[in-house]
N, C-alpha and C positions, 0 to 999 in steps of 0.2 A: 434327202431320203436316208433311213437309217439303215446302218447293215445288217441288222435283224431282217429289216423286211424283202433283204434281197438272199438270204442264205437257203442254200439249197439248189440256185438258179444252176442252169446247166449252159454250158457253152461248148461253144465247136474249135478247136485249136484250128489254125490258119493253115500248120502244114500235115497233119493229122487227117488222114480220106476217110477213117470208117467212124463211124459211130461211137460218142462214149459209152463206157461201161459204167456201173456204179465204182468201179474199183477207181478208175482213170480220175487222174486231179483236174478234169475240165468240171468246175460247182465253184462256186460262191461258197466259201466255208469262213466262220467267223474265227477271229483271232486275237487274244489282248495285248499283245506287241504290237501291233499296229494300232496305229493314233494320228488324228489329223497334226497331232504337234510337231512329230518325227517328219510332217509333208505328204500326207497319204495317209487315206483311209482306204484305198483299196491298191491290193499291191498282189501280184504274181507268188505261189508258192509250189515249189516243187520239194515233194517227200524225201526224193532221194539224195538232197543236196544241202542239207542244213541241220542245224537239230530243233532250232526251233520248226521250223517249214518238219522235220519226221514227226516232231511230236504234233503237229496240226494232223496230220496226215493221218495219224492212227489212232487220232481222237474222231476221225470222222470215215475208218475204214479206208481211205485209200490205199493206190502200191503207191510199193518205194522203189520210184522207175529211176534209174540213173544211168544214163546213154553215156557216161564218160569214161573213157580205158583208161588204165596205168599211164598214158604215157599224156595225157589232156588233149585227146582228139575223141572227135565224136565217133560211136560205133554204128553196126548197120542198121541199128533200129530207130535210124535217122533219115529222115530224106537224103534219096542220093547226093545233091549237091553240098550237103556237111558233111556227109562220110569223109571220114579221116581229116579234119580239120582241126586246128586246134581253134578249143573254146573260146581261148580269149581274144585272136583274130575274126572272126566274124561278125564283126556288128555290122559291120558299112552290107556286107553281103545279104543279110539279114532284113535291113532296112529294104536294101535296091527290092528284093523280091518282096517283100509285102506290098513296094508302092506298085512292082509291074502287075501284082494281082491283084493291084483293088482294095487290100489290107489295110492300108497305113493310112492312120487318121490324122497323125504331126508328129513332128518331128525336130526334136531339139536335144541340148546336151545340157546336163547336168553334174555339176561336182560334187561327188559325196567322195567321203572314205570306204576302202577296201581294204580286206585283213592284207598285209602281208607278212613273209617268210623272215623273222629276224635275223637268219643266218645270209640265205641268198637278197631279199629284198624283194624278190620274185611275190606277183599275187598268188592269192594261197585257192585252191580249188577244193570245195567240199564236194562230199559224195560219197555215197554210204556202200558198205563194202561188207560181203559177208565177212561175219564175226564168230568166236567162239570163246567159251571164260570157262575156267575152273574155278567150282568153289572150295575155296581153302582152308575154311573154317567150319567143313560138315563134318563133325567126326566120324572116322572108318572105322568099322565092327569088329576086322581083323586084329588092330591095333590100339583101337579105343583111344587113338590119338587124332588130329586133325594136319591136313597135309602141309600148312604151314606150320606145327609144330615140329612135323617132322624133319622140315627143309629147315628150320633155326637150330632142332637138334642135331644136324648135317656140320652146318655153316665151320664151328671148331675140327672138324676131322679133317679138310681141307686144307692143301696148303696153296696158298694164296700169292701169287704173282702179277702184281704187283703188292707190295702185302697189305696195302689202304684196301682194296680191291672186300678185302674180309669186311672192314666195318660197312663199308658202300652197300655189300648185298645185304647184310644185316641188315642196315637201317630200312631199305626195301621190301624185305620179307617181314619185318615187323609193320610196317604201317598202308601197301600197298593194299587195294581192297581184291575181288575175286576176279 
């Protein structure tokens, strides 16, 4: 079957009691990262956890739902038995309660790669977190300058401790975008 002809489909998430919405990522949405090559032609995406999975998500109007805190436990817009868990401990948990409910169709393990943390080693948890940018490069009315000309025209007034510290933010202010 091709994934055109399934797109659109709605489903019911296992631990999720009400009804989806159109916003909710329970649909069949297509994707061109995914390829039977990679091992999968249909594969799980959550908006709020990735940037390819956000950019799917906002190409076809979903939220950007991400149940994960600061610290990688799950929050209370979780069934109670994740609350406060951390994410990367709960598979076995996960599994047990789908097969007691009737969910779980099989069950085996697979090795793939996971990003991780090149300082700690730690695996790395995405998850979309409000955000905010200045743009740097609109020029202001007041000054007829732009805010990153202003912060280069800064940069020499400053004295600099450690004094590498000057060229560092320079080269930063020059090339970082908004």
């Amino acid at each position: 079957m091709r994934g055109s002809d399934l797109e659109g489909l709605r489903y019911r998430h296992p631990f999720v009691e009400k009804n989806p919405t159109d916003k909710d990522a329970y649909m069949v949405i297509l994707a061109d990262y995914v390829t039977i090559e990679d091992g999968t032609g249909l594969v799980h995406t959550a908006p709020g956890h990735g940037l390819e999975d956000y950019q799917s998500g906002q190409a076809y109007g979903l939220a950007v739902y991400s149940p994960v805190q600061d610290d990688g436990t799950y929050d209370d817009t979780v069934p109670t038995w994740l609350r406060g868990r951390c994410v990367m401990n709960v598979e076995k948990d996960v599994n047990d309660w789908l097969q007691e409910h009737g969910w779980l169709f099989a069950q085996g393990e697979i090795q793939h790669s996971y990003p991780h943390c090149w300082r700690s080693r730690d695996p790395v948890i995405f998850r979309a977190t409000e955000q905010w940018f200045i743009g740097v490069d609109k020029e202001l009315p007041d000054t007829g300058k732009t805010l990153r000309q202003m912060a280069m025209d800064s940069v020499d007034r400053v004295r600099w401790i450690p004094s590498w510290g000057q060229k560092r933010i320079a080269g930063m202010l020059e090339s970082r975008p908004d």
